[in-house]
C-alpha positions as CSV (number, residue, x, y, z in Angstrom):
1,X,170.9,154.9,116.1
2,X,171.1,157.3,119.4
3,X,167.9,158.8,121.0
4,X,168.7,162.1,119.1
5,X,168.9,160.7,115.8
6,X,165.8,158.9,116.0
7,X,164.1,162.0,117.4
8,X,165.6,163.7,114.6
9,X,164.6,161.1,112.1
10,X,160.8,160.8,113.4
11,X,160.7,165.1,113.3
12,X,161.5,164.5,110.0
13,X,159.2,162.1,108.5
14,X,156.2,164.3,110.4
15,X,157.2,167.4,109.1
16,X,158.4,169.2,112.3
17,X,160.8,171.1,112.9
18,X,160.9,171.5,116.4
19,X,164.2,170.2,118.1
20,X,163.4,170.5,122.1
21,X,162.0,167.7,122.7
22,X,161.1,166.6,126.5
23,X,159.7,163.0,127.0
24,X,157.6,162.5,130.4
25,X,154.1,161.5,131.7
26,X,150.7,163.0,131.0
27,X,149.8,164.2,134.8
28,X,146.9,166.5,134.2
29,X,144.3,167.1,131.6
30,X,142.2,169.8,132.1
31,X,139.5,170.7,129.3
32,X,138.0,174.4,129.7
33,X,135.7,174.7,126.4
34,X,137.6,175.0,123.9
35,X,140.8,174.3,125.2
36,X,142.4,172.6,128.3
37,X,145.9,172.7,129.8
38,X,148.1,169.5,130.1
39,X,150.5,168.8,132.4
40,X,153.5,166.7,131.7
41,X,156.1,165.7,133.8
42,X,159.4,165.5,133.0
43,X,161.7,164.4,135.7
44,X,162.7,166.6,137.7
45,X,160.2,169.3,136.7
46,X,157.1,169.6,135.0
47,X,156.0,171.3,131.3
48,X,152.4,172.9,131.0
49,X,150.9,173.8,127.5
50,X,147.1,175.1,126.7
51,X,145.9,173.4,123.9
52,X,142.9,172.9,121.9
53,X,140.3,170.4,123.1
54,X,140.7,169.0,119.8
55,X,144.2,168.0,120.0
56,X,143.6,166.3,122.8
57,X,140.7,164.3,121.4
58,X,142.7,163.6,118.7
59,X,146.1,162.6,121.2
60,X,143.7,160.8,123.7
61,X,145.6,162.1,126.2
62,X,145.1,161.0,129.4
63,X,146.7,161.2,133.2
64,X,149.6,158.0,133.8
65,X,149.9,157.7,129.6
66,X,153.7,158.5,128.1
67,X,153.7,161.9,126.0
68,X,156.4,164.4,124.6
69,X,156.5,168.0,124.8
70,X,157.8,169.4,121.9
71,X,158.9,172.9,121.9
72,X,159.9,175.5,119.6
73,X,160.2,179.1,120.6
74,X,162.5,182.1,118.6
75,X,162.5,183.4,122.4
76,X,163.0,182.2,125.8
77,X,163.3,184.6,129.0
78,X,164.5,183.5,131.8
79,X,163.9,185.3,135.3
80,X,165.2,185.3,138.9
């Protein structure tokens, strides 16, 4: 089974549909009340999502531990 199709497989048994899927290491947690902003990166670049304080409780994320962004969006803009 490929890297895709297990991706694919585990979206499926969770429930998500999200297909963009960027695998990298927690660099930054930072908890603001109710939510907090993680940093990931993701070789070469980096992805940054605000998220409850309770999803990361419940993730136990942490700077240097292995997480995967997962990314759905109807819209992406991109600017120069």
């Amino acid at each position: 089974m490929t890297e895709v199709e297990r991706l694919r497989a585990a979206s499926s048994r969770s429930g998500l549909s999200a297909r963009n899927r960027f695998a990298g290491t927690v660099s930054k947690v930072e908890i603001d009340g109710l939510l907090a902003q993680v940093e990931i990166v993701v070789e070469p670049t980096r992805v940054i999502a605000l998220v409850t304080r309770e999803a990361i409780d419940e993730l136990g994320l942490k700077p240097g531990m292995a997480a995967t962004a997962l990314v759905k969006s109807t819209s992406v803009m991109v600017e120069r």
